[in-house]
N, C-alpha and C positions, 0 to 999 in steps of 0.2 A: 593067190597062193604064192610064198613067196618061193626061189628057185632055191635049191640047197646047193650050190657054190655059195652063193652069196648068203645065205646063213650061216652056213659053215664060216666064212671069212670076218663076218659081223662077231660070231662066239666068240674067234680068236681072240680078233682085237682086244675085245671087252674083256678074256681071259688076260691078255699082257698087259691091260692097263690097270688089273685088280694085283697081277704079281708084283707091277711095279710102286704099288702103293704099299703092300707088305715089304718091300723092299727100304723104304723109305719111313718106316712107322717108327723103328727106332736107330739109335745109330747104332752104325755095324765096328763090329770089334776090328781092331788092328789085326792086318795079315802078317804082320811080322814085326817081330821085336827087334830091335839093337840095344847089347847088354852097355854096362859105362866100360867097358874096353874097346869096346866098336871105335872107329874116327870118327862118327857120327852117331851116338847113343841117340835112344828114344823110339819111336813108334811108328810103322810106315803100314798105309794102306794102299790097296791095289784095286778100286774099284768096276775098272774096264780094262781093256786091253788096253796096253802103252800108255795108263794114267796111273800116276805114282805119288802118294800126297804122304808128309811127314810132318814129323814134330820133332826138334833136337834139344834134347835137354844139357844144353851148358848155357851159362849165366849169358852170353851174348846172341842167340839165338830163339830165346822164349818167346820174345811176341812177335815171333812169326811163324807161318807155313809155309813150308816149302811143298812144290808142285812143279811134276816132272811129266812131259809128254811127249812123249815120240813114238810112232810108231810104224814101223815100215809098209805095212801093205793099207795103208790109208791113202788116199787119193790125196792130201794138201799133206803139205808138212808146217811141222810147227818145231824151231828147232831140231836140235842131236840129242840123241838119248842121253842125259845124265846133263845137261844144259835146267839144273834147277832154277826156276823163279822162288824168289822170297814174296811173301804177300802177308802183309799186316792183318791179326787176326779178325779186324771186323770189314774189311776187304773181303778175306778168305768165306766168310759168311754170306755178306753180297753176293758172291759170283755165286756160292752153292745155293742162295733161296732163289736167285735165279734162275741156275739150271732148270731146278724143281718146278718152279714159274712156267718153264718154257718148254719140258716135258711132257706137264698138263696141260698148255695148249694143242700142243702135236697132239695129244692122246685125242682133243675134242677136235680136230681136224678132220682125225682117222676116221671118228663115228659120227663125219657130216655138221657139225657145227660151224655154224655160218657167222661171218663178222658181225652179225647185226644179235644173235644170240645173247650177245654181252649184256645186249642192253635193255632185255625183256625181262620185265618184271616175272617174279611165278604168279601165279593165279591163286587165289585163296580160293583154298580146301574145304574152309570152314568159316563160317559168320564170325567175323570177331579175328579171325586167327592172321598171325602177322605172317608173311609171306616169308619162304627161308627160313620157318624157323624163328624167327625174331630179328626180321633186318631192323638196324638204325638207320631210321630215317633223317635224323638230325640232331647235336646235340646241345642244349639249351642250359645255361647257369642255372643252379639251384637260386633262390633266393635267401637270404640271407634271413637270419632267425633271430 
């Protein structure tokens, strides 16, 4: 039987790693505009506390993001509030599929997933059926016609 702390604790988890996958399903709207009067027109979101990511729409600032972090009651610091980084748009993507990347390992951490995990095939279900869903196993040239 199992003890209910620890079920209870197990539900959570599983509950905050299903919000943070609705969280992530689509992109989320900007938390705040700046109109073209602003000194900085364009689009700023706030995703966490003392994370600040923009987009500036004037001809010298388009292919980039800016991203702004600081935040006082964090244990490390990382620059002054208003201390922007510019990061090139397919930068700006690296670091975010990363995040996400490293999110969902934290999440398989929480609910006991072991480094060797990685590398266990799943087990077929069914006679025939590809493991996953339809893992590629390898990819081979077509021959020519």
């Amino acid at each position: 039987m199992t003890d209910v702390p620890v079920a209870l604790d197990l539900l959570r988890r599983q509950v905050a790693a299903l919000l943070s996958q609705i969280d992530t399903a689509t992109l989320p709207g900007p938390d705040k505009l700046h109109g073209r009067r602003a000194d900085y027109p364009g689009r700023e979101w706030r995703p966490a506390k003392g994370w600040q990511m923009r987009t500036v729409e004037t001809a010298d600032d388009l292919p980039f993001v800016f991203l702004d972090h600081a935040c006082d009651d964090l244990s490390y610091g990382w620059g002054c509030p208003g201390d922007w980084e510019a990061l090139r748009i397919e930068d700006a993507r690296r670091i975010g599929l990363a995040l996400l990347a490293a999110a969902a390992r934290a999440e398989e951490l929480l609910e006991g997933a072991t480094w060797l995990d990685a590398f266990r095939r799943p087990e077929r279900d069914e006679v025939g059926a590809e493991p996953g869903g339809g893992e590629v196993r390898s990819l081979t040239p077509r021959s020519p016609r």
